[in-house]
C-alpha positions in Angstrom: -20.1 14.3 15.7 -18.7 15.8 12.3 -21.0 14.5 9.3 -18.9 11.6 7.2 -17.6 13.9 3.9 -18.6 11.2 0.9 -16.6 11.9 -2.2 -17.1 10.1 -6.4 -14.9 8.3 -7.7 -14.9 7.1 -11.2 -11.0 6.0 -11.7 -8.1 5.5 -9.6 -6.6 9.1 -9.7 -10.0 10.4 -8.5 -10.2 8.3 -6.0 -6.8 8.8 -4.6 -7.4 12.2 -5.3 -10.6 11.9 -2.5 -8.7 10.2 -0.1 -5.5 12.4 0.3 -7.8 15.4 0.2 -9.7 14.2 3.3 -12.7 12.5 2.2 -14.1 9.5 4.8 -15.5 7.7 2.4 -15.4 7.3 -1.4 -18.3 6.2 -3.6 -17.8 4.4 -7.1 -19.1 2.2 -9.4 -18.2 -1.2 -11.3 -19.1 -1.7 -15.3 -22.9 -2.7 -14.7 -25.8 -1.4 -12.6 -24.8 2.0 -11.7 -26.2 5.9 -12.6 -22.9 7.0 -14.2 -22.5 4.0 -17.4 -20.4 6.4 -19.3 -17.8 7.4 -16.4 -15.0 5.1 -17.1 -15.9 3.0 -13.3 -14.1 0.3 -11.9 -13.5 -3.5 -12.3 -14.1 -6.4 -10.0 -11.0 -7.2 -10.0 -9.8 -4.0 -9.2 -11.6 -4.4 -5.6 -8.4 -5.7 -3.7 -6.1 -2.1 -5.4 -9.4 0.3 -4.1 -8.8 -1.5 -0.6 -5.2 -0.6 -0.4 -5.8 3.0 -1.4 -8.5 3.7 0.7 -7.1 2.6 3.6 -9.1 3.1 6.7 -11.4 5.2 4.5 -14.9 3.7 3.7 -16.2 2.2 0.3 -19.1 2.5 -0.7 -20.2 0.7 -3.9 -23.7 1.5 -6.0 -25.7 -0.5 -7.7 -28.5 1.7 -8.3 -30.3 1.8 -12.0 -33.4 -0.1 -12.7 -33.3 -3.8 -12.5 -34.5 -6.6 -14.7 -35.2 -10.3 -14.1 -32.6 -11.4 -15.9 -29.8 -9.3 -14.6 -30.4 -10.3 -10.9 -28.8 -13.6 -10.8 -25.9 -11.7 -11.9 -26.2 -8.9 -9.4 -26.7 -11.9 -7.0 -22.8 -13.1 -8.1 -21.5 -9.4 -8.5 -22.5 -9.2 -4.7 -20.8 -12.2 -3.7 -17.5 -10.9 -5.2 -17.8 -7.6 -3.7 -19.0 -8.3 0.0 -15.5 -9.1 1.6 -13.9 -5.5 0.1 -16.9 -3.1 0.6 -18.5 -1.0 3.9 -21.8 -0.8 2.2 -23.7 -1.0 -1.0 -25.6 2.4 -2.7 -29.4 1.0 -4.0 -33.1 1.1 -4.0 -34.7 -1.5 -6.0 -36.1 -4.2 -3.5 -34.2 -7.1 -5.7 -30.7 -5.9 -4.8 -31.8 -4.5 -1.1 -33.1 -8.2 -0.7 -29.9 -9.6 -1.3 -27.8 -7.3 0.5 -29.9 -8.8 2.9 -29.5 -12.7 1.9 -25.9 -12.1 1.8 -25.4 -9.6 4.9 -24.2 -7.1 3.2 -24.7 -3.1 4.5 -26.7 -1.0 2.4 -27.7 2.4 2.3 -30.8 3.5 0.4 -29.8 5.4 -3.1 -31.6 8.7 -3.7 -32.9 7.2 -6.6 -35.7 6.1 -4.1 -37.2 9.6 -3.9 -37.3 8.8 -0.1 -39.0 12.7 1.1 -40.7 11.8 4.0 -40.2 10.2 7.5 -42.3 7.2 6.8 -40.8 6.2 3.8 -37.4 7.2 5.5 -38.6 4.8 8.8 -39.9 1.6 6.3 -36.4 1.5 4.9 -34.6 1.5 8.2 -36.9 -1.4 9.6 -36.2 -3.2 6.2 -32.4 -3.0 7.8 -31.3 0.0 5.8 -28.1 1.5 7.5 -28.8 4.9 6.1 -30.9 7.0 3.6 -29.5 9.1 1.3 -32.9 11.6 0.7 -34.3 13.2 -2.1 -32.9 16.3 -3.4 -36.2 17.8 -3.4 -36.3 18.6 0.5 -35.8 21.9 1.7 -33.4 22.2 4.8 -35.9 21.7 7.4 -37.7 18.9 6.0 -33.9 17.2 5.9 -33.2 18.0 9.5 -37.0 16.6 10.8 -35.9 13.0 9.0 -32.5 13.5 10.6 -34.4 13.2 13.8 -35.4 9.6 12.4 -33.2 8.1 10.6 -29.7 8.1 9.8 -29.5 10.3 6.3 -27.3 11.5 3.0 -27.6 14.5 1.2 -25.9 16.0 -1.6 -23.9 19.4 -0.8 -22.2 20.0 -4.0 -22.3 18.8 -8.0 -24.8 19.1 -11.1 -28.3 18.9 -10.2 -30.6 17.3 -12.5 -34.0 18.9 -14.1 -36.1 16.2 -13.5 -37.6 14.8 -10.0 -34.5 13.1 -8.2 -33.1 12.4 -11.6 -36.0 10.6 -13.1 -35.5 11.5 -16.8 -37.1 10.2 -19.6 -35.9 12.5 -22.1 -32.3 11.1 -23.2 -34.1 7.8 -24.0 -36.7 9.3 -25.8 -34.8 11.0 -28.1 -31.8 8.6 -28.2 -32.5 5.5 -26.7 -29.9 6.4 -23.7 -32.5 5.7 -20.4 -31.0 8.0 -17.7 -32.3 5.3 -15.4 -29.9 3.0 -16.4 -27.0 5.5 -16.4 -27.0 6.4 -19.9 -28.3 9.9 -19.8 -26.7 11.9 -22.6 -28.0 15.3 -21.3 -30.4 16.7 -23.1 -30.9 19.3 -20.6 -28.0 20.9 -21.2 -28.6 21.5 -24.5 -30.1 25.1 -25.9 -33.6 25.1 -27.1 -36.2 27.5 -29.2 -39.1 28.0 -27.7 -42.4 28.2 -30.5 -45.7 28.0 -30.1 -48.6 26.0 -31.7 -48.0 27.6 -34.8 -44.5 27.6 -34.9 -43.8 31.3 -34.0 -40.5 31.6 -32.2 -41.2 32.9 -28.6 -38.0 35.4 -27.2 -36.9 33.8 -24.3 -34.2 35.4 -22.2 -32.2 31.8 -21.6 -32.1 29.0 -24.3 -31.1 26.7 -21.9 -34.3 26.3 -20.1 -33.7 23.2 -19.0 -30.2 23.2 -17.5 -30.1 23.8 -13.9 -27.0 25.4 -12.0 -24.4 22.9 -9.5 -25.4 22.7 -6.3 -23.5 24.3 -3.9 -24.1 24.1 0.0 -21.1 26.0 1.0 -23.1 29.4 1.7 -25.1 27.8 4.0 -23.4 24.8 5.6 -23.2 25.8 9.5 -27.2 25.4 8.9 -26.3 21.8 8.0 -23.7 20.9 10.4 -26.3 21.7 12.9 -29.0 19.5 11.2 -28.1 15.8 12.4 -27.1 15.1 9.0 -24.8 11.8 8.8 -23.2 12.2 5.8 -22.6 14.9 2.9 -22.8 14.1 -0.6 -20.1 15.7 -3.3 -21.7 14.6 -6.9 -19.1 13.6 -9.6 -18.0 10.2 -11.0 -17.5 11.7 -14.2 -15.7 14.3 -13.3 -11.5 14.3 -13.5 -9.2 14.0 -10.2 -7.9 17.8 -9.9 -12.2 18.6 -9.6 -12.7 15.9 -6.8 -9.6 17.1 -5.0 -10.4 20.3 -5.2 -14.4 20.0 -3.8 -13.0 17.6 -1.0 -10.4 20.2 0.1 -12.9 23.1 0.6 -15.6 20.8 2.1 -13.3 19.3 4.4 -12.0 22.6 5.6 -15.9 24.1 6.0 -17.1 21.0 8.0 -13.3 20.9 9.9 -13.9 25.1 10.9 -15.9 27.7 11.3 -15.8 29.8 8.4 -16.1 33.4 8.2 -17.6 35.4 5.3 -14.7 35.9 3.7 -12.8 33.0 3.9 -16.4 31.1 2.7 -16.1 33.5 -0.4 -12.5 32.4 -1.1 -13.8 29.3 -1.0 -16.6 29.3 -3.6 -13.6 31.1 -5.7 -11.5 27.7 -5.2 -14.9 26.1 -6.4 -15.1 28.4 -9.4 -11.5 27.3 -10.7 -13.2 23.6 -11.7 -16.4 22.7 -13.5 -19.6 24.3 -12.9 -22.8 25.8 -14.3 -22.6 28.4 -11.9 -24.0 27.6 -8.3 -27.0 27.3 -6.3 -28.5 26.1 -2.7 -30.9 23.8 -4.9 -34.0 22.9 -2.6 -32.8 23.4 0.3 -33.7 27.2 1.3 -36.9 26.7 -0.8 -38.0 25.9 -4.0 -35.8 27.1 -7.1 -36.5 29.9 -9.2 -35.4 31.1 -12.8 -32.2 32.1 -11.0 -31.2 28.8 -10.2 -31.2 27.8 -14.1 -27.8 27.9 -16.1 -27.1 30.7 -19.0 -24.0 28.8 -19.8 -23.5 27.0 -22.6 -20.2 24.9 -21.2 -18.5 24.9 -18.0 -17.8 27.9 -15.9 -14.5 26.7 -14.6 -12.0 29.3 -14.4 -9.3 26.7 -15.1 -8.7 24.2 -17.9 -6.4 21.2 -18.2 -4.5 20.8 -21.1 -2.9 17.6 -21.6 1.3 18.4 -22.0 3.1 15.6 -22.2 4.4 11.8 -20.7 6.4 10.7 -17.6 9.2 8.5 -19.2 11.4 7.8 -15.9 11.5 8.8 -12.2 14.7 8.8 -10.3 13.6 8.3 -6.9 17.0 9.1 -4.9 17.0 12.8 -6.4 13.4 12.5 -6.5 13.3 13.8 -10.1 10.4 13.4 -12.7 11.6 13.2 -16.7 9.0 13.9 -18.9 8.6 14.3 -23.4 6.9 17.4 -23.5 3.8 17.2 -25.8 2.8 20.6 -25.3 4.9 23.6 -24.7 5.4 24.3 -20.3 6.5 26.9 -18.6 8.8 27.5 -15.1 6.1 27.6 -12.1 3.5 26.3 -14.3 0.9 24.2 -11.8 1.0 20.8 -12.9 -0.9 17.2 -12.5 0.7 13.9 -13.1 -2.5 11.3 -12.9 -1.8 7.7 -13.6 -3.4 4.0 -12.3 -0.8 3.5 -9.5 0.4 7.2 -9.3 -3.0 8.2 -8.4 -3.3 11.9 -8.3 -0.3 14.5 -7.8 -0.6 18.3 -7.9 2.8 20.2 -7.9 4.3 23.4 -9.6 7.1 22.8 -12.1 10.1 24.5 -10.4 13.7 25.1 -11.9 12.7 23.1 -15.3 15.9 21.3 -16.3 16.3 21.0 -20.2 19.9 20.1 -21.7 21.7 20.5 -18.4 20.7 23.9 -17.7 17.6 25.4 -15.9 15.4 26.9 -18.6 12.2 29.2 -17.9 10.0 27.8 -21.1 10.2 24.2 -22.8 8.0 23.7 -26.0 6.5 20.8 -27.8 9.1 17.5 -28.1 11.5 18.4 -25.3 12.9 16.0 -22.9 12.9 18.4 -19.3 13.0 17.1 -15.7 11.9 18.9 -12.8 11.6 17.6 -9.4 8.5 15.7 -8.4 7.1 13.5 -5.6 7.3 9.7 -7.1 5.9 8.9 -10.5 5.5 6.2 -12.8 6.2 5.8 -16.2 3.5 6.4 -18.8 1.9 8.7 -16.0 -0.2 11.6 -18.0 0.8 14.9 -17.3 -1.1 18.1 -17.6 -1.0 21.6 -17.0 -3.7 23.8 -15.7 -4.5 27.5 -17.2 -6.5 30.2 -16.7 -9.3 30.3 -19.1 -9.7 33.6 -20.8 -12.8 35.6 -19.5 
């Protein structure tokens, strides 16, 4: 049986954006109790929207940050609203796994648990646990002997954090942001000097000694289709809807086929076009060296997205998109129209109608149509472009 291919979701064009892309489930999170605070997340009400885009794909919600005693009689109530439109519920801390239990609500157990063994792994399954999702800190065959076991998660692809299955303590000590209750402000991606006791600079030949590479299980995932593995993990609620579409594509294809070399190197290249620190297997064929550290000091995407402009009308029987150019857009240009209802669309702007005639460049303040699956009005529209090496 093909592992279930779990894709983030942190607004309605990502999520759209997982589910046309071939993703069976989607993971996201509402405004409180979740390890992403800053993504922009989802509301309650919104519940009964996610249900109609998802379709027959699965929903997972997390509720996964550290818990005090006076926020569970209102994770209690958030439960109660959620149970009817959710498959399961993401979380570790014994409060909320106790009322996922009260209420009979699934739940799988959030990697925030550190779970890295097959006892720990076989005490959350007796407490009714419908699957693990493991620590990051497990090499491949450690994963596959807990397979044997349990039901498990793993992440395949995303940013990795420094610190033991994301226990950080350094955003909030140096800016009250606790990465434990989805604050973090990433310090660790930040570049440092390195001085000793005496405050003599020591050369170092990365400043960023703290920011490790993205995951990237591609290289090596026949190894984990083979491992019992239930589901794979793409990291990412913070990231924008052309990154998750593009991550679920390739993964989709990998678990779908049988790769070759080459056509696995084509795919890390599609991987390359969106956000990265450059990539590594993480754990899993051993323990990380200086290798799997980042040199660089943003993203490594070779694409950017560069915001160009408004949808101001659709005409659905010619199926044609107008649009007030913002930003100057040229013929065969690869754009992305995101918006709440539109979801997600990827197209390229052919024959680019300006004044009644087909022009090959529009600039800044134009009013141009081209044609375009359906749109929406006030739909954001961008263009993506090569980044200069």
């Amino acid at each position: 049986m093909k592992p279930e291919l779990l894709a983030p979701a942190g607004d309605f064009p990502s999520m759209h954006a997982a589910v046309t892309s071939g993703a069976g489930a989607v993971y996201f999170g509402l405004q409180e109790f979740n390890m992403r605070d800053q993504a922009k997340n989802f509301r309650v009400r919104d519940l009964p929207k996610i249900s109609k885009v998802c379709g027959g794909v699965k929903k997972y919600v997390t509720l996964n940050t550290i818990v005090y005693d006076a926020e569970v009689p209102r994770i209690e109530a958030l439960l109660r609203k959620i149970r009817k439109y959710v498959d399961a519920v993401i979380c570790w801390d014994p409060s909320v796994i106790m009322l996922c239990k009260k209420h009979k609500i699934p739940f799988h157990i959030s990697t925030q648990a550190s779970i890295a063994n097959a006892q720990a792994a076989r005490f959350y399954k007796r407490l009714g646990a419908e699957r693990v999702v493991l620590a990051r800190e497990l090499s491949l065959k450690q994963v596959r002997a807990i397979a044997k076991i349990v039901p498990v998660e793993i992440f395949i692809h995303g940013a990795m954090c420094v610190s033991v299955s994301g226990r950080c303590f350094l955003s909030q000590h140096l800016f009250q942001r606790s990465a434990n209750r989805g604050q973090c402000v990433q310090v660790c991606r930040r570049p440092y000097t390195v001085r000793d006791g005496e405050g003599r600079e020591l050369k170092v030949t990365n400043h960023h000694i703290f920011s490790a590479k993205d995951l990237c299980a591609l290289p090596i995932i026949r190894k984990l289709k083979k491992a019992g593995i239930k589901a794979f993990k793409i990291e990412g609620r913070s990231r924008d809807a052309n990154y998750v579409s593009t991550v679920v594509k390739v993964y989709r294809k990998a678990i779908d086929y049988t790769l070759s070399k080459k056509e696995t190197q084509a795919c890390i290249q599609e991987l390359e076009r969106v956000y990265n620190k450059g990539f590594s297997t993480g754990f899993l064929l051993g323990t990380p060296t200086a290798d799997d550290y980042s040199t660089l000091e943003h993203s490594g995407a070779r694409e950017h997205k560069q915001f160009v402009g408004k949808v101001v009308n659709y005409y659905p029987k010619k199926e044609v998109a107008i649009i007030q150019l913002m930003s100057g857009l040229s013929s065969g240009e690869i754009v992305l129209v995101e918006g709440h209802t539109t979801g997600f669309i990827k197209i390229a702007a052919k024959d680019i109608w300006k004044d009644g005639k087909i022009v090959v460049t529009a600039s800044k303040g134009d009013l141009i149509s081209f044609r375009s699956p359906k749109v929406r009005r006030n739909d954001l529209v961008y263009v993506l472009r090569s980044k200069p090496l």
